[in-house]
MMTF fields as JSON, N, C-alpha, C and O atoms, coordinates in Angstrom:
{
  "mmtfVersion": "1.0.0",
  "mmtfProducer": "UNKNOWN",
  "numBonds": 419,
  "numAtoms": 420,
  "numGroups": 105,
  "numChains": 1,
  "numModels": 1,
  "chainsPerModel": [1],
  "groupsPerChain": [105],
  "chainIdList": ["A"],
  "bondAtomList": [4, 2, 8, 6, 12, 10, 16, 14, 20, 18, 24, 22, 28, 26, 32, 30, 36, 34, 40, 38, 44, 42, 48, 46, 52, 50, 56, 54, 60, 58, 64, 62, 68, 66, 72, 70, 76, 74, 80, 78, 84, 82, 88, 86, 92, 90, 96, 94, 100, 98, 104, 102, 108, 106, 112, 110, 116, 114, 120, 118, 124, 122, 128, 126, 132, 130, 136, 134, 140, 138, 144, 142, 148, 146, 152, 150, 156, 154, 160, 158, 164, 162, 168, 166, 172, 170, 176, 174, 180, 178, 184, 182, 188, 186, 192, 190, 196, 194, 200, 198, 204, 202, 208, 206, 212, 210, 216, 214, 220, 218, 224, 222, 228, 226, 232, 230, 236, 234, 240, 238, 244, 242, 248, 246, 252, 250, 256, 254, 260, 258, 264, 262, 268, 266, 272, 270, 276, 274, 280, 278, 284, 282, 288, 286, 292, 290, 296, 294, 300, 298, 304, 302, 308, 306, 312, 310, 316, 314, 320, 318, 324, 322, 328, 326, 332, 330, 336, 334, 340, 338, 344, 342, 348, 346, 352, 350, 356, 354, 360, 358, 364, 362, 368, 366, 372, 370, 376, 374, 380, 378, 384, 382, 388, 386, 392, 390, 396, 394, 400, 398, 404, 402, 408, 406, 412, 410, 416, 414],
  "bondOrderList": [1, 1, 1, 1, 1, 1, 1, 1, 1, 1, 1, 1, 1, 1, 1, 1, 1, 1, 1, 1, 1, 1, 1, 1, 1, 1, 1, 1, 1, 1, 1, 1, 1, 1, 1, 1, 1, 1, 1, 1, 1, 1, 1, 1, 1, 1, 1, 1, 1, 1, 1, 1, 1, 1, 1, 1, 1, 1, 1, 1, 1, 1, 1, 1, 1, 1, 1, 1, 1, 1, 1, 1, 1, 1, 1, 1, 1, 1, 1, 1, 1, 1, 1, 1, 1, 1, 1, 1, 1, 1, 1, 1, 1, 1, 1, 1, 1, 1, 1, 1, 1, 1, 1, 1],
  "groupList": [{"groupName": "UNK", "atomNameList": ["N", "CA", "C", "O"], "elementList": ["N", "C", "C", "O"], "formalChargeList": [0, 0, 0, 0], "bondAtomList": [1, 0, 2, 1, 3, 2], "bondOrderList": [1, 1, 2], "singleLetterCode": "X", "chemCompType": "L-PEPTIDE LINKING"}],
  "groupTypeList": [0, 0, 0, 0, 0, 0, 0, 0, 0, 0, 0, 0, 0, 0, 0, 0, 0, 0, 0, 0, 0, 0, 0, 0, 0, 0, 0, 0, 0, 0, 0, 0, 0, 0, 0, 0, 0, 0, 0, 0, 0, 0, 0, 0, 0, 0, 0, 0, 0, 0, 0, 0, 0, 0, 0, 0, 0, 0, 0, 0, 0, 0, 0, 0, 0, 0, 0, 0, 0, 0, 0, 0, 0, 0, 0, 0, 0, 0, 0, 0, 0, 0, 0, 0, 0, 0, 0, 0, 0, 0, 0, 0, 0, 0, 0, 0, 0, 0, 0, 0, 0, 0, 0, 0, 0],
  "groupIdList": [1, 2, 3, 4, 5, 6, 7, 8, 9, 10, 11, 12, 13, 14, 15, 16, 17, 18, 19, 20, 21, 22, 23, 24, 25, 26, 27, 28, 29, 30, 31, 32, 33, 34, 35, 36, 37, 38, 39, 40, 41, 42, 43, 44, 45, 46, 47, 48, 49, 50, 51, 52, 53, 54, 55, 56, 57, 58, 59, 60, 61, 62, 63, 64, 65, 66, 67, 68, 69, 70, 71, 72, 73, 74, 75, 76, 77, 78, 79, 80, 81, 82, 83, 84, 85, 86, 87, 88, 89, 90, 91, 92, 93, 94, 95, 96, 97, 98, 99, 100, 101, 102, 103, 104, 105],
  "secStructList": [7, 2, 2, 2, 2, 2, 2, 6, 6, 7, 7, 7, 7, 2, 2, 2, 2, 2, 2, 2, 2, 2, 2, 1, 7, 7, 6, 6, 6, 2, 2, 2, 2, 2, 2, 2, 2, 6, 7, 1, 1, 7, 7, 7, 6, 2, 2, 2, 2, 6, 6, 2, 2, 2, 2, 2, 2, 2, 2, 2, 2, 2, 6, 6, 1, 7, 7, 7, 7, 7, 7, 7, 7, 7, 7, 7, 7, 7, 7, 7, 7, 7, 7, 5, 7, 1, 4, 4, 4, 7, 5, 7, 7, 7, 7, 7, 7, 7, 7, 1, 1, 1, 7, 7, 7],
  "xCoordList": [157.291, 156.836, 156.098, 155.05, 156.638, 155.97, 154.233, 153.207, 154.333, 153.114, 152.078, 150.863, 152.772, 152.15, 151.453, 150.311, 152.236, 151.819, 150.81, 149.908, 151.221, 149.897, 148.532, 147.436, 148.626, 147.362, 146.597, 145.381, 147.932, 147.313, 147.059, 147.041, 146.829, 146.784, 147.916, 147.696, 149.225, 150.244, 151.187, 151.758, 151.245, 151.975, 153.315, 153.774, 154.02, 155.617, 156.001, 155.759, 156.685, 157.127, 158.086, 158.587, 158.622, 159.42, 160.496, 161.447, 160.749, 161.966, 162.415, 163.471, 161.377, 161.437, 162.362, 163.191, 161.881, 161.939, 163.502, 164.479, 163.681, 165.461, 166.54, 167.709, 165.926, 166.994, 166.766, 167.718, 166.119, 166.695, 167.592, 168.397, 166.761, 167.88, 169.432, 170.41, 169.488, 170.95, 171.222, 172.401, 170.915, 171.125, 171.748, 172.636, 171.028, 171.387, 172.314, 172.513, 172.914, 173.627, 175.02, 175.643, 175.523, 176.993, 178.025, 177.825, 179.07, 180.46, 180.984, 181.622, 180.584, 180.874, 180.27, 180.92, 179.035, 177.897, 178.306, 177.912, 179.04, 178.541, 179.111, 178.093, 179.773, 179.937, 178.669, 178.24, 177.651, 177.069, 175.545, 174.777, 175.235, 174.765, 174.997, 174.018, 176.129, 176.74, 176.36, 176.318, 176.0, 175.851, 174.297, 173.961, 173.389, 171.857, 171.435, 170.823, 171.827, 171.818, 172.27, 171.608, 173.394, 173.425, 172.878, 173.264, 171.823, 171.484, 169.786, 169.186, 169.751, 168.821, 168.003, 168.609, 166.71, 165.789, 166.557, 167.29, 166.259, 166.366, 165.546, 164.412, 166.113, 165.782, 164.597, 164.173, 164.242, 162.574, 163.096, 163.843, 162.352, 162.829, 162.841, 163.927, 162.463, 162.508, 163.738, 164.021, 164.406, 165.508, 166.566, 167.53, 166.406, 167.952, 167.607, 168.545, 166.974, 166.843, 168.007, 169.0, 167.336, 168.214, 169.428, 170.125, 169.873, 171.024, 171.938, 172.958, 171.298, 172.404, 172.275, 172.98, 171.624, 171.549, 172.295, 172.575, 172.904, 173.623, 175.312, 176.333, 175.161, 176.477, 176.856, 177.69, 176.04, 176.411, 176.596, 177.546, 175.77, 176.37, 178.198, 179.187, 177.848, 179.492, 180.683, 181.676, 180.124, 181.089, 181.338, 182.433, 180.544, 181.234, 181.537, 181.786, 181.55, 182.315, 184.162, 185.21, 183.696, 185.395, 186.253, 187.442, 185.877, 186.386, 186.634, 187.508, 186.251, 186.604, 188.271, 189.156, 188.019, 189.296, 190.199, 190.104, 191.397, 192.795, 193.265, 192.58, 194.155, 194.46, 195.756, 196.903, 195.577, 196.66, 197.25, 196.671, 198.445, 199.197, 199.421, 199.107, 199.843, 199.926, 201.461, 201.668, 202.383, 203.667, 204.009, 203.821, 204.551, 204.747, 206.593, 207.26, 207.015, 208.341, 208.718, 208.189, 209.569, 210.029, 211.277, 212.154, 211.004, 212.279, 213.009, 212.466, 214.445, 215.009, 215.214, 215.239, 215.487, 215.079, 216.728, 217.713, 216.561, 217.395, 218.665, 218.512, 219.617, 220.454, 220.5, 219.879, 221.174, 220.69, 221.755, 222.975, 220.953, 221.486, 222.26, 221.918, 223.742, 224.913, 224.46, 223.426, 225.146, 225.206, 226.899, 227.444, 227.239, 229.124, 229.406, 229.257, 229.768, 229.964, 231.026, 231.206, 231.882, 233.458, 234.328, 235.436, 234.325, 235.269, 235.855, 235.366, 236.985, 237.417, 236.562, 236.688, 235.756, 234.746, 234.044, 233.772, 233.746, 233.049, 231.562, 231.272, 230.519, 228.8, 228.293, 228.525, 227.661, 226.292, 225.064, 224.884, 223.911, 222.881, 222.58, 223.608, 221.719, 220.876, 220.489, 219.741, 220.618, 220.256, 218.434, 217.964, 217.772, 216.142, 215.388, 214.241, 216.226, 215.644, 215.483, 216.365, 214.652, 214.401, 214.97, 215.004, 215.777, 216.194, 215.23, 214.043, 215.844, 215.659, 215.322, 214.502, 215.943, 215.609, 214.526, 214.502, 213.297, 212.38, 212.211, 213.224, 211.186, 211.522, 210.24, 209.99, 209.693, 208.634, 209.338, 210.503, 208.58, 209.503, 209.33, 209.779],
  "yCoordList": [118.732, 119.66, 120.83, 121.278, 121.251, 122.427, 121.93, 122.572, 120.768, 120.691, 120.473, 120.563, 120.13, 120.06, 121.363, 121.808, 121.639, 123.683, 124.169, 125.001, 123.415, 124.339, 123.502, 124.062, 122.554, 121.832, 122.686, 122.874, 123.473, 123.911, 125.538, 126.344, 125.903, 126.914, 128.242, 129.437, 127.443, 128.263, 127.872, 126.795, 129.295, 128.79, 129.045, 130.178, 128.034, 128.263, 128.474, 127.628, 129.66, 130.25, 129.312, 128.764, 128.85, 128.234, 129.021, 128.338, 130.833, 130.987, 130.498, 129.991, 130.819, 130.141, 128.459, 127.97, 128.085, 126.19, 126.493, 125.855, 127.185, 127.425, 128.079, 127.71, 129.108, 129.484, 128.222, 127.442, 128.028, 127.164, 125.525, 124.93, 125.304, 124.15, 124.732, 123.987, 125.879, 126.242, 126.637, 126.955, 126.905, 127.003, 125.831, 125.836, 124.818, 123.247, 122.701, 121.52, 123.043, 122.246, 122.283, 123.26, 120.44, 120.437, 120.951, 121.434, 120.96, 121.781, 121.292, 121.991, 120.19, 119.936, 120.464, 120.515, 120.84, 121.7, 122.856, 123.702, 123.388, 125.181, 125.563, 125.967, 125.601, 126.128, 126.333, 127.486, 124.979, 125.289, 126.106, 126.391, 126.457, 127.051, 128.293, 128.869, 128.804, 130.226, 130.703, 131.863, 129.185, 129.714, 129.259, 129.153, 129.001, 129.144, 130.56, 131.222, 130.989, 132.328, 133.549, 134.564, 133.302, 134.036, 134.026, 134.708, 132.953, 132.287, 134.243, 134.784, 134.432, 135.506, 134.598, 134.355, 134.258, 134.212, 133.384, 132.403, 133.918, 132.707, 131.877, 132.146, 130.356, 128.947, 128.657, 128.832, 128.032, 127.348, 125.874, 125.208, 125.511, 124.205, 123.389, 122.927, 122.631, 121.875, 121.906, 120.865, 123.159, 123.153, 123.541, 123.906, 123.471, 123.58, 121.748, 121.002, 121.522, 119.976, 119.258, 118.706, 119.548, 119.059, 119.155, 118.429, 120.508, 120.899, 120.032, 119.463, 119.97, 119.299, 117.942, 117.282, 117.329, 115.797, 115.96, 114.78, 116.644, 116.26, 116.75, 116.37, 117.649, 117.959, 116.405, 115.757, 116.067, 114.773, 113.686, 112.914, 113.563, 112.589, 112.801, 112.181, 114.027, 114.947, 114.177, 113.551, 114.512, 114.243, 112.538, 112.245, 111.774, 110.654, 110.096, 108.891, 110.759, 110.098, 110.739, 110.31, 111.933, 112.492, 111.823, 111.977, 110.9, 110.155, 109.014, 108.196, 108.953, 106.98, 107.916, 107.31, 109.138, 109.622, 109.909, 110.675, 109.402, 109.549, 111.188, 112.198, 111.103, 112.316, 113.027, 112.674, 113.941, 114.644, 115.629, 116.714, 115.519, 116.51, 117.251, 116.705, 118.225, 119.512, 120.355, 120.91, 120.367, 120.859, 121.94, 121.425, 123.559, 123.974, 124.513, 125.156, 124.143, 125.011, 126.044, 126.067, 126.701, 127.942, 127.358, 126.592, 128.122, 127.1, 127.949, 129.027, 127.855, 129.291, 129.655, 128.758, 131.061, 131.705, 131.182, 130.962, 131.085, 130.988, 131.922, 133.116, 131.568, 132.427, 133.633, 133.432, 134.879, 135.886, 135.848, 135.68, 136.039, 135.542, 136.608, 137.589, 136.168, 137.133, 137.85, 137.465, 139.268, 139.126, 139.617, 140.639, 138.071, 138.198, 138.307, 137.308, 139.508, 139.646, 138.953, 138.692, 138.566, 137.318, 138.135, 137.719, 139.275, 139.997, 140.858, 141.834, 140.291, 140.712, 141.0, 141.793, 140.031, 139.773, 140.925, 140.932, 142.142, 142.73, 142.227, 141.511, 142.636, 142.585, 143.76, 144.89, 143.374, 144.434, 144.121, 143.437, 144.93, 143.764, 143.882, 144.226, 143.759, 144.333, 145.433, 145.77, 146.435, 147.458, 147.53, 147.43, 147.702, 147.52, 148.202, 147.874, 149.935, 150.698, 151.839, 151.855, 152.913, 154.342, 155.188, 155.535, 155.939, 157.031, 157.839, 157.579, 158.491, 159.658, 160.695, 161.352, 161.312, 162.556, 162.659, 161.745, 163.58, 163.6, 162.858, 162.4, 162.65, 161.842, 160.728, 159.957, 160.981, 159.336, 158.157, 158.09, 157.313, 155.645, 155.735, 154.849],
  "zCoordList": [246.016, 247.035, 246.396, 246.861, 245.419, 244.736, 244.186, 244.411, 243.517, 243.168, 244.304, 244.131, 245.665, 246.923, 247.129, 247.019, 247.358, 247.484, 246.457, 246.549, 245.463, 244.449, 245.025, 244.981, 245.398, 245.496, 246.486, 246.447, 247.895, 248.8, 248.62, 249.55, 246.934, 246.681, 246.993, 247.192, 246.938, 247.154, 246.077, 245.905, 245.184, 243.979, 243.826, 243.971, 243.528, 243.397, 242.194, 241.333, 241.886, 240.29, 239.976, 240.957, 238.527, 238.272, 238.686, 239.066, 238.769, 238.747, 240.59, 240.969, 241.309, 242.907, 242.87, 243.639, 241.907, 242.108, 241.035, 241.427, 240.068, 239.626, 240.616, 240.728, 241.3, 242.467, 243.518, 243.535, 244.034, 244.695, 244.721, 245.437, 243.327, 242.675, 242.567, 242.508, 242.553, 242.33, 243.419, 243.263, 244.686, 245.907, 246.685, 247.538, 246.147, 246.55, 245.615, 245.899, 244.692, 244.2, 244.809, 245.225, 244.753, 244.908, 244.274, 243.16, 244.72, 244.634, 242.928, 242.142, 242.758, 241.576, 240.269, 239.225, 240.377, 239.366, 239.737, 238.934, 240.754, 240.911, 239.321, 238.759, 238.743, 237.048, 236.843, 236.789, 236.66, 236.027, 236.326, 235.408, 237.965, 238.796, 238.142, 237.666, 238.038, 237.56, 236.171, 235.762, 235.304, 234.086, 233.788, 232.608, 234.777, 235.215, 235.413, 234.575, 236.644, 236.618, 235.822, 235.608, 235.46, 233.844, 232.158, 231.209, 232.243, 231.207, 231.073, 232.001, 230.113, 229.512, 228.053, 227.009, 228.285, 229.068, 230.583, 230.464, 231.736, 232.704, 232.482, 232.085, 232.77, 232.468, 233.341, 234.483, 231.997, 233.498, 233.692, 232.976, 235.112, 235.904, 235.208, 235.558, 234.294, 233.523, 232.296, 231.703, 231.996, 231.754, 232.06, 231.385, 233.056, 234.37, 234.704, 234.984, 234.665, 234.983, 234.422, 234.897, 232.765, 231.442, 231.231, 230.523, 232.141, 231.588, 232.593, 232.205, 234.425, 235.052, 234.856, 235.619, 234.104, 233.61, 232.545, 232.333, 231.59, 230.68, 230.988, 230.413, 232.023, 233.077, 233.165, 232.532, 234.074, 234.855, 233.79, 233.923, 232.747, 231.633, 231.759, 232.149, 231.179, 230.246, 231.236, 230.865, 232.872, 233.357, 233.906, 234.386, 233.821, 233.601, 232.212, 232.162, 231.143, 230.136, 229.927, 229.443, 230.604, 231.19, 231.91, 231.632, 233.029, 233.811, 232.899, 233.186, 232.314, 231.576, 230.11, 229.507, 230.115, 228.865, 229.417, 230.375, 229.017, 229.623, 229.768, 229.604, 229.998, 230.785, 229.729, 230.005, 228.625, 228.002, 227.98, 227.924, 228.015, 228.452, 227.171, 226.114, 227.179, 226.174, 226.441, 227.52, 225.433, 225.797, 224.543, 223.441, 224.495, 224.266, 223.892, 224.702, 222.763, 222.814, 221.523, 220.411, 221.932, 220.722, 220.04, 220.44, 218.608, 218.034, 217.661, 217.42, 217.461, 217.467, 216.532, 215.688, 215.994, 215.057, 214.534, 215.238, 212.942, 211.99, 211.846, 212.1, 211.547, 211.372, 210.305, 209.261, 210.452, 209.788, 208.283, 208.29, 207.175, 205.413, 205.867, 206.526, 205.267, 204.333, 203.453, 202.908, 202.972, 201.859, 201.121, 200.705, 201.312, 201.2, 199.31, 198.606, 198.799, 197.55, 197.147, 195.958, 198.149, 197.866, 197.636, 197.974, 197.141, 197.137, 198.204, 198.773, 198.343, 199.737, 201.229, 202.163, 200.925, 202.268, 203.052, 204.253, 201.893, 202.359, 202.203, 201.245, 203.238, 202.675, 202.444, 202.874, 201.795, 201.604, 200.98, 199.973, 201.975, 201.681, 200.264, 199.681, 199.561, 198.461, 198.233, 199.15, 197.271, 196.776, 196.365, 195.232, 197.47, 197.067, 197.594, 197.896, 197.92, 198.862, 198.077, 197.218, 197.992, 197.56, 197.911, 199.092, 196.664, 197.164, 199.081, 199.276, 199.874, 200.583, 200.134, 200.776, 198.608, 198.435, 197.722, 196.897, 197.624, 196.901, 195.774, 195.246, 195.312, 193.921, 194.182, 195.11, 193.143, 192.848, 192.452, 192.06, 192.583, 192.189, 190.695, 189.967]
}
């Protein structure tokens, strides 16, 4: 139709012939409608063409791949080290701390 119009000296801009391809598109492309119009340079018709022909590839090779599920769990944290000196079952942890009172190491 567009090249109709030019014949009749009425010229249709590519960005005219990209909004409205994305005006018309089905429910299943709108993604990629959204990411036409956000695309900087905006796309000329010929590659919004490209792009929903390789949509439509993408998405029938999705349909033929099984379907995977993804499962997440936490593992619980370890028990906390002794530090049992055996003698008469007191602990105490390690001595590996700096004095408090002034003083360089």
């Amino acid at each position: 139709m567009a090249d109709d119009l030019t014949a009749l000296s009425e010229v249709v801009t590519d960005r005219t012939l990209v909004l409205n391809v994305i005006r018309g598109l089905n429910v299943r492309f709108s993604h990629v409608g959204m990411l036409l119009r956000r695309a900087r340079p905006f796309p000329t018709f010929l590659e919004s063409c490209d792009d929903l022909i390789l949509e439509e590839l993408t998405m029938e090779t999705r349909k033929d791949a099984p379907a995977t599920a993804l499962a997440a769990s936490t593992t619980p944290s370890p028990a906390p080290v002794s530090f049992d000196t055996g003698a008469g079952g007191h602990s105490k942890p390690p001595n590996n701390h700096r004095s408090k009172r002034g003083g360089g190491s």
